[in-house]
C-alpha positions as CSV (number, residue, x, y, z in Angstrom):
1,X,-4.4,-15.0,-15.7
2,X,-2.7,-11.9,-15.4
3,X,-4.0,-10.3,-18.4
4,X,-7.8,-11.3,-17.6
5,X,-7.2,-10.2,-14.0
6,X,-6.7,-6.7,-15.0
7,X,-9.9,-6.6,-17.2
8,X,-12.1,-8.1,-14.4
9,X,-13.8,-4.6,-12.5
10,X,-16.0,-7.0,-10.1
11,X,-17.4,-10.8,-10.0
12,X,-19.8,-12.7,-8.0
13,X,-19.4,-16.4,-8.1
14,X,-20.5,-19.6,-5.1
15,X,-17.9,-20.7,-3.0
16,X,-17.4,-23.5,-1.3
17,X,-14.4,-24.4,1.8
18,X,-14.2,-27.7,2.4
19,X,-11.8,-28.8,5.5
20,X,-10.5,-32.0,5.6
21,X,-10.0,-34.2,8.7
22,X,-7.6,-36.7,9.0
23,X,-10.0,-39.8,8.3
24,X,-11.3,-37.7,5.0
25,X,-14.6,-36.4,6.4
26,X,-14.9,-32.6,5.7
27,X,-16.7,-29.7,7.2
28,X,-18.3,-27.1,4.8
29,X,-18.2,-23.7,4.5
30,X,-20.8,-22.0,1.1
31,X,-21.1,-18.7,0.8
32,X,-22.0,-16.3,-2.7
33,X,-18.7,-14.1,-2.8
34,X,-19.1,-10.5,-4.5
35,X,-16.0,-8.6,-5.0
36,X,-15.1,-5.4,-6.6
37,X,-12.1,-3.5,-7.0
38,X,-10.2,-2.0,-5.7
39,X,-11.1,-4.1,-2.9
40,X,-14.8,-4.0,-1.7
41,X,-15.9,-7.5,-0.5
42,X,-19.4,-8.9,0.6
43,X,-20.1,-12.8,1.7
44,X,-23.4,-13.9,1.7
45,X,-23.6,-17.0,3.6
46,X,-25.8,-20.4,2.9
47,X,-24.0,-22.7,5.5
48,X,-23.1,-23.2,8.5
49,X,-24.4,-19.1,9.0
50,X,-27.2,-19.2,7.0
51,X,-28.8,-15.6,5.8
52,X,-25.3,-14.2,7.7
53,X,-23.6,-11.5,5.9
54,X,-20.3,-9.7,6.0
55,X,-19.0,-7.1,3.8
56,X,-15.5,-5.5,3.9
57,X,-14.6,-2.5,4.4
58,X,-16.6,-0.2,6.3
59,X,-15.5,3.7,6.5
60,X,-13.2,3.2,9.2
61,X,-11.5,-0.3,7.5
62,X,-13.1,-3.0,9.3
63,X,-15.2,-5.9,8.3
64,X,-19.0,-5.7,9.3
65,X,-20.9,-8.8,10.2
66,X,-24.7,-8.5,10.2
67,X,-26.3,-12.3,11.6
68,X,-29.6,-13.1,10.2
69,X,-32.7,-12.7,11.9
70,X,-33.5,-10.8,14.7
71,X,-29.9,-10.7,16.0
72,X,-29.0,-8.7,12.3
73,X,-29.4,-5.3,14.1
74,X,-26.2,-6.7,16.3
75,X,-23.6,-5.9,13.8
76,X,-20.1,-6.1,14.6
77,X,-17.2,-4.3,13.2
78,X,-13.9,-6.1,13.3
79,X,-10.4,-5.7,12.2
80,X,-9.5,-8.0,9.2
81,X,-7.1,-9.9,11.0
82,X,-9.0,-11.1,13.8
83,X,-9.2,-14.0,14.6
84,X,-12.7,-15.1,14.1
85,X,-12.8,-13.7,10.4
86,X,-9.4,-16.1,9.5
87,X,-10.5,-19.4,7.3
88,X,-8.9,-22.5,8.0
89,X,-6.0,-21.5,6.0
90,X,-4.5,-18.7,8.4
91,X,-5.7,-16.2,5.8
92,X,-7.8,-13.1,6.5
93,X,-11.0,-11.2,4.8
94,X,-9.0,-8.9,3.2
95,X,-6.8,-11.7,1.4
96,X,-9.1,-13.6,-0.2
97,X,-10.1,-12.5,-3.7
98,X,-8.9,-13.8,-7.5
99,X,-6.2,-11.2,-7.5
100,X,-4.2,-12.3,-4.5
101,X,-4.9,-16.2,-5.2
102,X,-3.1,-15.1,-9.2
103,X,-0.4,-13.5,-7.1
104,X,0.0,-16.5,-5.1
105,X,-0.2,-19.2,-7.5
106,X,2.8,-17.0,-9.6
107,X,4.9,-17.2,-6.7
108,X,4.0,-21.2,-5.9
109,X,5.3,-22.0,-9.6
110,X,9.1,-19.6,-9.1
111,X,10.4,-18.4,-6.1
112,X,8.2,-20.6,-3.7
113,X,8.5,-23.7,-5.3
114,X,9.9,-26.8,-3.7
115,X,9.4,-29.3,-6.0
116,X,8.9,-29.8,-10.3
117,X,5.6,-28.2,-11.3
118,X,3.1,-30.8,-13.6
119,X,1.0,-29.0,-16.0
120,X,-2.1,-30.8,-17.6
121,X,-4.9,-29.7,-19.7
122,X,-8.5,-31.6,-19.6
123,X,-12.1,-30.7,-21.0
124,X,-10.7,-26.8,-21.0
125,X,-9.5,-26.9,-17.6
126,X,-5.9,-26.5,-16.9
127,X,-4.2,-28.1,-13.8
128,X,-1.0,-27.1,-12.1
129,X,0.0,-29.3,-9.3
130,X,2.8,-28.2,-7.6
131,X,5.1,-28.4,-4.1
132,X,5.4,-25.2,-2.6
133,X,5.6,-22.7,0.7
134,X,2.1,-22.5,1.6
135,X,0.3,-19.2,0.8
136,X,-0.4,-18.4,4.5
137,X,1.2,-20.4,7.2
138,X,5.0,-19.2,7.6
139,X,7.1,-22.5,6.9
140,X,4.9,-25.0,6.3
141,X,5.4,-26.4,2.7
142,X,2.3,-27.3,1.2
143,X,1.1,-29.7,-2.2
144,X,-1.0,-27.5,-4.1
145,X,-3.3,-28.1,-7.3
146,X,-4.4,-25.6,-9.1
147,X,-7.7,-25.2,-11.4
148,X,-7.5,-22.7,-14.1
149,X,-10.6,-22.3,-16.3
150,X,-9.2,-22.1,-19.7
151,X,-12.3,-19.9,-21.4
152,X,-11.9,-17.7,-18.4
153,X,-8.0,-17.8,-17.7
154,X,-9.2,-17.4,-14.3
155,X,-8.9,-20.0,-11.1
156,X,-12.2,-22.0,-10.5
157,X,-10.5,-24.2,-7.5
158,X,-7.9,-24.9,-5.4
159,X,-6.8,-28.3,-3.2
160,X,-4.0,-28.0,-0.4
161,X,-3.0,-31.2,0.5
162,X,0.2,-31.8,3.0
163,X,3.5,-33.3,1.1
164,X,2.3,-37.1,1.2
165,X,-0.9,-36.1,-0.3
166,X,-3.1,-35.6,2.7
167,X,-6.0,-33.2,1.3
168,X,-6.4,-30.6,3.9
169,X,-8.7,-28.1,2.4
170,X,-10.0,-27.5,-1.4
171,X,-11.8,-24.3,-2.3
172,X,-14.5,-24.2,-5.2
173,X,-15.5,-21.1,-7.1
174,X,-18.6,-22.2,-9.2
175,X,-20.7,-19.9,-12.0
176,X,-18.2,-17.0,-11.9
177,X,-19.5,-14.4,-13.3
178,X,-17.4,-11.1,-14.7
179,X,-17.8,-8.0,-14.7
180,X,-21.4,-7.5,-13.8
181,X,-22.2,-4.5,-12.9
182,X,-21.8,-4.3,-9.3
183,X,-22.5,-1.1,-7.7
184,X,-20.9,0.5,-4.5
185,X,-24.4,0.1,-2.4
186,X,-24.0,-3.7,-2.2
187,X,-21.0,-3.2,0.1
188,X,-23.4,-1.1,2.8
189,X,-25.0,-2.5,5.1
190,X,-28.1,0.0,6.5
191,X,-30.9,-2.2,6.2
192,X,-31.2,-2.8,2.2
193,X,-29.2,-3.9,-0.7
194,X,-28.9,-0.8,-2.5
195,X,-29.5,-1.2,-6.2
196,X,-26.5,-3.1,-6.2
197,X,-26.3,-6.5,-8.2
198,X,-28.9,-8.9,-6.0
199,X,-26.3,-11.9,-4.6
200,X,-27.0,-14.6,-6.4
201,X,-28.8,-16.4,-3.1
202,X,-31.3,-13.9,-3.4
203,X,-30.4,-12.4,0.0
């Protein structure tokens, strides 16, 4: 994972957070997710925002939400640890690409660990399931599965359930796509896309 992390300059792929309640129902976040490094982010939300867009960073390091509609000239700049851009996991914007989840999932299998870690291949995916200090939450030990696409050597999903195997969250990256082409303009926000690389929502 490693080794193709460092080839990928930027990818766009669909994302979806789902967050589990106790009685297995699930609220869900979809959103197209374009990222290029060093560390330029845009989300282009379907649900529950739809037409939303946020991009990360602006000139002065904050993250810029534009709403949809009429309210898009409203944009707000805000600090990538505030509190209304953290996910359900505790993470913020700025933590949220392939790079960091490598980086994470490398310390879940060694110095994190808390439990044996079970490795199993199927139909070119490869799973590590694994009991570990979750990514995020100081002290709270979580059971992780990891999806890595073998073709790819990259992550295409992740599940967090609690220790007895209460599925709290699972995060799906669907048609990822490398190194595309993504240029600088798709990260501004002034009223057009740029010639960037179109999300792949068409917004």
């Amino acid at each position: 994972m490693e080794t193709a992390w460092s080839a990928t300059n930027d990818y766009q792929t669909q994302v979806e957070v789902r967050t589990y309640k106790r009685d297995d129902s699930f609220e869900s976040d979809r959103f197209t997710y374009t990222f290029k490094k060093p560390k330029s982010i845009r989300l282009d939300f379907e649900s529950p925002h739809p037409g939303m867009v946020l991009v990360y960073p602006d000139r002065n390091g904050k993250a810029v939400i534009e709403p949809a509609g009429l309210a898009r000239f409203l944009k707000l700049h805000l600090v990538p640890d505030n509190p209304l851009l953290r996910v359900s996991s505790g993470q913020s914007i700025d933590k949220t690409d392939l790079g960091l989840l490598i980086e994470n999932i490398s310390r879940s299998i060694t110095d994190q660990r808390k439990g044996p870690v079970e490795v199993t291949n199927q139909d070119g995916t490869v799973k590590i399931r694994v009991l570990a200090l979750n990514h995020f939450r100081e002290g709270i030990v979580t059971l992780y599965e990891f999806f890595i696409d073998e073709a790819l050597s990259l992550p295409v999903k992740v599940s967090e359930s609690t220790p007895d195997g209460q599925l709290e969250r699972m995060v799906t990256f669907s048609n990822l796509s490398i190194n595309i082409g993504v240029r600088d303009t798709l990260f501004r926000l002034n009223g057009e896309n740029g010639s960037g690389v179109r999300p792949k929502n068409g917004k």
